[in-house]
C-alpha positions in Angstrom: -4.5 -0.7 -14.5 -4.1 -2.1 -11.0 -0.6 -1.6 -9.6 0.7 -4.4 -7.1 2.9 -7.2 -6.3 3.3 -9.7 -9.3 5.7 -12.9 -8.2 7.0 -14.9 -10.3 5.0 -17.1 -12.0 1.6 -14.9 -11.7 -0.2 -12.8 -14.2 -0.7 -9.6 -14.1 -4.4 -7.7 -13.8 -6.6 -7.1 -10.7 -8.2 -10.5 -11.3 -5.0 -12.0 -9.9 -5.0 -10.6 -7.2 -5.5 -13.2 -4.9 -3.2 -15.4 -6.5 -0.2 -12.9 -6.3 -1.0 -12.9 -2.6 -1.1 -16.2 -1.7 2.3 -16.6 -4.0 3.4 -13.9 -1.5 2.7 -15.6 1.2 4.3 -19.0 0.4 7.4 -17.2 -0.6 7.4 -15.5 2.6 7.3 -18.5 4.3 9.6 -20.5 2.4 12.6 -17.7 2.8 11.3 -17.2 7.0 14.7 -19.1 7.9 16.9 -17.4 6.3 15.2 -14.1 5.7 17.5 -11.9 8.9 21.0 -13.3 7.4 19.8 -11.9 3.7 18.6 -8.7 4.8 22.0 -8.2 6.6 24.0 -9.6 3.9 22.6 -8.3 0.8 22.1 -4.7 2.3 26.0 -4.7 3.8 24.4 -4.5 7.3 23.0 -1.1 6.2 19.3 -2.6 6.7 19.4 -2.1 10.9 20.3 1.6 10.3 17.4 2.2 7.9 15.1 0.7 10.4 16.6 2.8 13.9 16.0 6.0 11.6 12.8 5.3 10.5 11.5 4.3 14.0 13.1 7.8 15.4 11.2 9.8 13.1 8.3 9.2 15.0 9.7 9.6 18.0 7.3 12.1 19.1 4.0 9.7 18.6 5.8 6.5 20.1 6.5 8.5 23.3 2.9 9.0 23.7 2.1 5.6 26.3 -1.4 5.3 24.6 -0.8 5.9 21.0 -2.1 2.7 18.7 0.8 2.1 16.8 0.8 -1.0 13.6 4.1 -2.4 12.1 2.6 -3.8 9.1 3.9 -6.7 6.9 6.5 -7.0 10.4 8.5 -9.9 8.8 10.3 -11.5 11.9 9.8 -7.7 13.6 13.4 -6.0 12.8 11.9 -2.6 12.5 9.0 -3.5 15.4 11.8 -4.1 17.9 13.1 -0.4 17.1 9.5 0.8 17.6 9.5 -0.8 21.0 12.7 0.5 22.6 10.8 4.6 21.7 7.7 3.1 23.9 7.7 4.0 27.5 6.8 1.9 29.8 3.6 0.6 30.1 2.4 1.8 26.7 0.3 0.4 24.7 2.2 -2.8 23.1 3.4 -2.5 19.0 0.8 -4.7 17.2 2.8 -6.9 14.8 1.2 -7.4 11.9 2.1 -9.9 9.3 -0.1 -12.9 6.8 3.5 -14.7 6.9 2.9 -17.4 9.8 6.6 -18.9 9.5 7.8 -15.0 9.6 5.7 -14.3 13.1 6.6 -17.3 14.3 10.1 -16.3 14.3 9.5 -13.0 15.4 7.5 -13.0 18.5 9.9 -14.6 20.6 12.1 -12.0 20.0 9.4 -9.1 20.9 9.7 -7.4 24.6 5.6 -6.1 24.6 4.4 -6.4 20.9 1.6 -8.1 20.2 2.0 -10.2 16.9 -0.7 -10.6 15.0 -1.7 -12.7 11.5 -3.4 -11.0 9.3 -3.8 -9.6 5.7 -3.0 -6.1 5.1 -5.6 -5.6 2.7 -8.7 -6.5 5.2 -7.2 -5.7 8.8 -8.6 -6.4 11.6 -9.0 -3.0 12.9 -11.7 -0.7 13.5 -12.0 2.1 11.3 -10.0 5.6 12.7 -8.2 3.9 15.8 -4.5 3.5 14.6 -1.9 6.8 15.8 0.5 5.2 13.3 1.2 2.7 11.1 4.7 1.7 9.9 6.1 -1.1 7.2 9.1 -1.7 6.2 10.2 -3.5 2.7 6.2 -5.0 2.8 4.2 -2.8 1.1 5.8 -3.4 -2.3 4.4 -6.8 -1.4 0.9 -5.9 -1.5 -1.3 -7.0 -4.5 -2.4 -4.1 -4.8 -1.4 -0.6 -4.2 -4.0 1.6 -4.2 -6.8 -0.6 -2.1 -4.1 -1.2 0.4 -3.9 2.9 0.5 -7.0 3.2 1.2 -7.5 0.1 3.9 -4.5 2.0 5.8 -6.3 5.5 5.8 -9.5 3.4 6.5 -7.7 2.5 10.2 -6.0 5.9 10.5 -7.3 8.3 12.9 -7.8 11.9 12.0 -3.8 13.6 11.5 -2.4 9.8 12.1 0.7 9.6 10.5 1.4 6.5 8.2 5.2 5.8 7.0 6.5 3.1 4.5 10.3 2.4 4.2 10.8 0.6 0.9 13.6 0.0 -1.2 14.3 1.7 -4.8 16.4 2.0 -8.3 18.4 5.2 -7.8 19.3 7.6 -10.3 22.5 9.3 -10.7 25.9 8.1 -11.0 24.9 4.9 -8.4 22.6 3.4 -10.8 24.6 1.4 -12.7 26.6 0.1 -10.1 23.2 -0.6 -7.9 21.7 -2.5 -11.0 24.9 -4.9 -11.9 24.1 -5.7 -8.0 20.9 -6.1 -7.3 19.8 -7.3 -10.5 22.6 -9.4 -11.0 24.9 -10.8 -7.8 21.6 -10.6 -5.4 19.7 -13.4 -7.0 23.0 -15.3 -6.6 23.3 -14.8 -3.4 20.0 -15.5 -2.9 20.0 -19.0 -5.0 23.3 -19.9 -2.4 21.7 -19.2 0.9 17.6 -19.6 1.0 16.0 -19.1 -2.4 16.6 -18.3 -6.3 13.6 -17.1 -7.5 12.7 -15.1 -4.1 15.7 -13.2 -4.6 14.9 -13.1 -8.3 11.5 -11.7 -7.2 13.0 -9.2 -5.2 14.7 -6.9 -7.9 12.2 -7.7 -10.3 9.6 -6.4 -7.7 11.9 -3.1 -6.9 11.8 -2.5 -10.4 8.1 -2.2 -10.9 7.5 -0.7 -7.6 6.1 3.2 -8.5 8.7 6.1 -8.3 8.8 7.8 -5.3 6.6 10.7 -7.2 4.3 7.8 -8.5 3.3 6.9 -4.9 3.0 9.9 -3.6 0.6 10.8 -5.6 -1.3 7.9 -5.4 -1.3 8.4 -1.8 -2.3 12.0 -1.8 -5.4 9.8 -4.1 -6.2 7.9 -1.3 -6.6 10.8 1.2 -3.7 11.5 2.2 -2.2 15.2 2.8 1.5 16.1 3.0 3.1 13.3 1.4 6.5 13.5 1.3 9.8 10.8 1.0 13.3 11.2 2.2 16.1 9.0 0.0 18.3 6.6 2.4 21.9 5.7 0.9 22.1 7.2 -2.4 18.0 6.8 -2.7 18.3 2.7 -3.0 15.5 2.9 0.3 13.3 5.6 1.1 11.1 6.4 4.0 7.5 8.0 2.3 5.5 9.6 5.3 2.0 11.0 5.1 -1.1 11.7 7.5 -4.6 11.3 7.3 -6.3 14.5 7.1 -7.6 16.3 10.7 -10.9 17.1 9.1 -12.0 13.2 7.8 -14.6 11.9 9.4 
Protein backbone atom coordinates (compact mmCIF):
# COMPACT_ATOMS: atom_id res chain seq x y z
CA UNK A 1 0.00 0.00 0.00
CA UNK A 2 1.41 3.45 -0.93
CA UNK A 3 2.14 5.65 2.05
CA UNK A 4 1.73 9.53 1.57
CA UNK A 5 -0.01 12.70 2.19
CA UNK A 6 -3.88 12.23 2.08
CA UNK A 7 -5.77 15.91 2.63
CA UNK A 8 -8.82 16.20 3.36
CA UNK A 9 -11.23 15.46 1.03
CA UNK A 10 -8.95 12.93 -1.12
CA UNK A 11 -8.95 9.18 -1.35
CA UNK A 12 -6.52 7.17 -0.40
CA UNK A 13 -4.38 4.69 -2.99
CA UNK A 14 -1.44 5.51 -5.30
CA UNK A 15 -3.98 6.35 -8.01
CA UNK A 16 -4.62 9.61 -6.08
CA UNK A 17 -1.66 10.63 -6.03
CA UNK A 18 -1.84 13.49 -8.07
CA UNK A 19 -4.85 14.72 -6.67
CA UNK A 20 -3.51 14.64 -2.93
CA UNK A 21 -0.75 16.87 -4.48
CA UNK A 22 -2.44 19.34 -6.11
CA UNK A 23 -4.88 19.47 -2.80
CA UNK A 24 -1.36 20.11 -1.16
CA UNK A 25 -0.61 22.65 -3.13
CA UNK A 26 -3.81 24.78 -2.91
CA UNK A 27 -3.76 24.34 0.82
CA UNK A 28 -0.31 25.53 0.88
CA UNK A 29 -1.24 28.46 -0.87
CA UNK A 30 -4.35 29.35 0.77
CA UNK A 31 -2.59 29.27 4.47
CA UNK A 32 0.90 31.25 2.74
CA UNK A 33 -0.30 34.48 4.70
CA UNK A 34 -0.63 33.40 7.73
CA UNK A 35 1.56 30.29 7.66
CA UNK A 36 4.90 32.24 10.01
CA UNK A 37 2.37 33.49 12.77
CA UNK A 38 0.88 29.62 13.04
CA UNK A 39 4.10 27.92 13.12
CA UNK A 40 5.12 30.46 16.00
CA UNK A 41 1.94 30.27 17.74
CA UNK A 42 0.89 26.73 17.62
CA UNK A 43 4.61 25.45 18.39
CA UNK A 44 4.96 28.19 21.56
CA UNK A 45 7.80 29.81 19.51
CA UNK A 46 9.68 26.39 19.92
CA UNK A 47 9.58 26.03 15.93
CA UNK A 48 12.84 28.63 15.37
CA UNK A 49 14.80 26.47 17.76
CA UNK A 50 14.08 23.18 16.01
CA UNK A 51 15.12 24.87 12.81
CA UNK A 52 18.79 26.58 14.32
CA UNK A 53 19.53 22.93 15.60
CA UNK A 54 18.79 21.21 12.64
CA UNK A 55 20.69 23.59 10.38
CA UNK A 56 23.91 23.24 12.96
CA UNK A 57 24.04 19.62 12.61
CA UNK A 58 25.43 20.00 9.37
CA UNK A 59 27.55 22.45 10.12
CA UNK A 60 30.46 20.67 8.87
CA UNK A 61 28.95 20.32 5.00
CA UNK A 62 27.45 24.03 5.01
CA UNK A 63 31.01 25.40 5.79
CA UNK A 64 32.23 23.75 2.67
CA UNK A 65 31.80 27.16 0.02
CA UNK A 66 30.97 24.66 -2.82
CA UNK A 67 28.78 22.06 -1.24
CA UNK A 68 25.21 21.84 -3.30
CA UNK A 69 22.90 22.14 -0.59
CA UNK A 70 18.54 21.75 -1.24
CA UNK A 71 15.98 22.97 1.40
CA UNK A 72 13.19 21.11 0.18
CA UNK A 73 9.35 21.84 0.49
CA UNK A 74 11.17 25.56 1.95
CA UNK A 75 7.70 27.06 2.85
CA UNK A 76 8.47 30.84 3.12
CA UNK A 77 12.42 29.59 3.95
CA UNK A 78 12.37 29.60 8.00
CA UNK A 79 14.88 26.80 8.21
CA UNK A 80 16.72 28.01 4.66
CA UNK A 81 17.53 31.31 6.37
CA UNK A 82 19.37 29.22 9.19
CA UNK A 83 21.18 27.21 6.42
CA UNK A 84 22.41 30.56 5.04
CA UNK A 85 23.95 32.24 8.07
CA UNK A 86 26.42 28.42 8.32
CA UNK A 87 27.45 29.43 4.43
CA UNK A 88 30.62 31.41 4.14
CA UNK A 89 30.87 33.84 1.98
CA UNK A 90 30.74 33.36 -1.52
CA UNK A 91 29.40 29.79 -1.30
CA UNK A 92 27.34 28.39 -3.36
CA UNK A 93 23.76 29.94 -2.70
CA UNK A 94 20.88 27.46 -0.63
CA UNK A 95 18.50 26.38 -3.53
CA UNK A 96 14.92 26.89 -2.20
CA UNK A 97 12.80 24.54 -3.17
CA UNK A 98 9.17 24.58 -2.87
CA UNK A 99 5.65 23.65 -5.57
CA UNK A 100 3.86 26.36 -3.17
CA UNK A 101 4.13 29.66 -5.44
CA UNK A 102 2.24 31.91 -2.73
CA UNK A 103 4.84 30.25 -0.04
CA UNK A 104 8.12 31.30 -2.26
CA UNK A 105 6.72 34.32 -3.05
CA UNK A 106 6.88 35.26 0.47
CA UNK A 107 10.00 33.83 1.10
CA UNK A 108 12.49 35.04 -1.36
CA UNK A 109 12.46 38.48 -0.35
CA UNK A 110 13.47 37.52 2.85
CA UNK A 111 16.55 35.26 1.52
CA UNK A 112 20.32 36.94 1.76
CA UNK A 113 21.82 34.38 -1.35
CA UNK A 114 19.27 31.51 -1.85
CA UNK A 115 18.06 30.84 -4.83
CA UNK A 116 14.25 29.93 -4.71
CA UNK A 117 13.12 27.64 -6.84
CA UNK A 118 9.36 26.08 -7.83
CA UNK A 119 9.32 22.84 -8.25
CA UNK A 120 7.78 19.39 -7.31
CA UNK A 121 9.70 17.29 -5.00
CA UNK A 122 8.79 14.14 -6.55
CA UNK A 123 10.40 15.06 -10.21
CA UNK A 124 13.19 17.76 -9.25
CA UNK A 125 15.01 19.46 -11.38
CA UNK A 126 18.35 18.19 -10.59
CA UNK A 127 20.72 16.10 -12.10
CA UNK A 128 21.22 12.82 -10.76
CA UNK A 129 24.30 12.57 -7.79
CA UNK A 130 24.94 16.47 -7.61
CA UNK A 131 23.26 17.49 -4.28
CA UNK A 132 25.98 17.54 -0.83
CA UNK A 133 22.67 17.83 1.15
CA UNK A 134 19.28 18.03 1.15
CA UNK A 135 17.15 19.32 4.09
CA UNK A 136 13.15 19.74 4.76
CA UNK A 137 11.52 20.72 7.39
CA UNK A 138 7.69 19.82 8.28
CA UNK A 139 7.37 19.06 4.16
CA UNK A 140 7.99 15.74 3.64
CA UNK A 141 4.93 14.49 5.47
CA UNK A 142 3.43 16.38 2.62
CA UNK A 143 4.54 14.36 -0.08
CA UNK A 144 2.09 11.99 -1.91
CA UNK A 145 4.05 9.53 -1.56
CA UNK A 146 6.81 8.41 0.71
CA UNK A 147 8.70 5.93 -0.72
CA UNK A 148 9.13 7.47 -4.58
CA UNK A 149 9.99 10.68 -2.85
CA UNK A 150 12.83 8.48 -1.06
CA UNK A 151 14.08 7.41 -3.85
CA UNK A 152 13.86 10.88 -6.13
CA UNK A 153 16.03 12.38 -3.09
CA UNK A 154 18.80 9.54 -3.16
CA UNK A 155 18.36 9.80 -7.06
CA UNK A 156 19.97 13.69 -6.58
CA UNK A 157 22.29 12.67 -3.78
CA UNK A 158 25.87 12.32 -4.42
CA UNK A 159 27.81 9.43 -3.16
CA UNK A 160 28.04 9.77 1.24
CA UNK A 161 25.51 13.00 0.71
CA UNK A 162 23.79 13.40 3.75
CA UNK A 163 19.94 13.92 3.56
CA UNK A 164 17.95 15.22 6.79
CA UNK A 165 14.10 15.68 7.39
CA UNK A 166 12.78 17.48 10.55
CA UNK A 167 9.19 16.48 10.91
CA UNK A 168 6.79 16.68 13.58
CA UNK A 169 5.38 13.45 15.62
CA UNK A 170 2.73 11.75 18.32
CA UNK A 171 5.04 11.13 21.36
CA UNK A 172 4.82 8.37 23.67
CA UNK A 173 5.14 8.56 27.27
CA UNK A 174 3.57 10.47 29.87
CA UNK A 175 3.30 13.70 27.15
CA UNK A 176 0.97 11.89 24.96
CA UNK A 177 -2.07 12.66 26.27
CA UNK A 178 -1.54 16.08 26.99
CA UNK A 179 0.14 16.53 23.26
CA UNK A 180 -3.17 14.87 21.74
CA UNK A 181 -5.99 17.07 23.76
CA UNK A 182 -3.66 19.84 21.85
CA UNK A 183 -2.92 19.23 18.77
CA UNK A 184 -5.87 17.20 17.94
CA UNK A 185 -8.07 19.28 19.62
CA UNK A 186 -7.16 23.30 20.41
CA UNK A 187 -4.82 23.40 17.10
CA UNK A 188 -7.64 23.11 14.64
CA UNK A 189 -9.24 25.94 16.63
CA UNK A 190 -6.63 27.99 16.40
CA UNK A 191 -6.20 27.26 13.13
CA UNK A 192 -10.19 27.91 12.12
CA UNK A 193 -9.45 31.62 14.09
CA UNK A 194 -6.44 32.76 12.28
CA UNK A 195 -5.99 31.27 8.51
CA UNK A 196 -7.74 27.98 8.02
CA UNK A 197 -9.96 25.10 9.67
CA UNK A 198 -9.50 22.32 7.76
CA UNK A 199 -5.59 23.03 7.12
CA UNK A 200 -5.06 22.92 10.66
CA UNK A 201 -7.49 20.01 10.76
CA UNK A 202 -5.21 18.40 8.07
CA UNK A 203 -2.29 18.97 10.08
CA UNK A 204 -2.87 16.58 13.02
CA UNK A 205 -4.66 14.28 11.02
CA UNK A 206 -1.55 14.17 8.68
CA UNK A 207 0.90 13.79 11.91
CA UNK A 208 -1.13 10.98 12.88
CA UNK A 209 -0.62 8.83 9.75
CA UNK A 210 2.88 10.00 9.17
CA UNK A 211 5.16 6.48 9.72
CA UNK A 212 6.86 6.03 13.28
CA UNK A 213 10.17 7.16 13.46
CA UNK A 214 11.24 3.15 13.06
CA UNK A 215 8.70 2.98 10.08
CA UNK A 216 10.66 5.57 8.11
CA UNK A 217 13.74 4.57 8.76
CA UNK A 218 13.38 1.63 7.51
CA UNK A 219 11.80 2.61 4.53
CA UNK A 220 14.72 4.83 4.02
CA UNK A 221 17.35 2.25 4.67
CA UNK A 222 14.75 0.61 1.48
CA UNK A 223 15.55 3.31 -0.67
CA UNK A 224 19.32 3.10 -0.28
CA UNK A 225 20.03 4.67 2.38
CA UNK A 226 22.74 3.62 5.13
CA UNK A 227 22.96 4.80 8.76
CA UNK A 228 19.60 6.12 9.29
CA UNK A 229 19.11 7.39 12.41
CA UNK A 230 16.41 10.15 14.29
CA UNK A 231 16.97 12.27 17.31
CA UNK A 232 13.51 13.28 19.25
CA UNK A 233 13.17 17.28 19.76
CA UNK A 234 10.85 18.30 22.92
CA UNK A 235 9.59 15.27 24.41
CA UNK A 236 9.73 13.52 20.65
CA UNK A 237 6.66 15.84 19.28
CA UNK A 238 9.56 16.72 16.13
CA UNK A 239 12.33 14.82 15.14
CA UNK A 240 15.30 15.33 12.98
CA UNK A 241 15.82 11.74 10.78
CA UNK A 242 19.34 11.98 9.07
CA UNK A 243 20.80 9.49 6.59
CA UNK A 244 23.43 9.28 3.62
CA UNK A 245 23.61 7.89 0.41
CA UNK A 246 25.93 5.14 0.32
CA UNK A 247 29.92 6.02 -0.90
CA UNK A 248 29.89 3.05 -3.12
CA UNK A 249 26.46 3.93 -5.46
CA UNK A 250 27.12 4.67 -8.62
Amino acid sequence: MTTGARPLGTEDGAADEATSSQAVKRMFDSIAPRYDLLNRVLSANIAPVWWQRTARAFADILRQPQACVVDLCCGTGSLTLELEKLRPADSAPVLAIDFSHAMLALGKPRFHHALAIEANAMQLPLADNSVDLITTAFGFRNLPNYDAALRELHRVLKPGATLAILEANEPDGFFAPFYRLYFHHVVPRIGSLLSSRSAYAYLPASVARFPSPPRLLAMARAAGFTAAAWAPYSFGIAGLYSCRKSSDTK
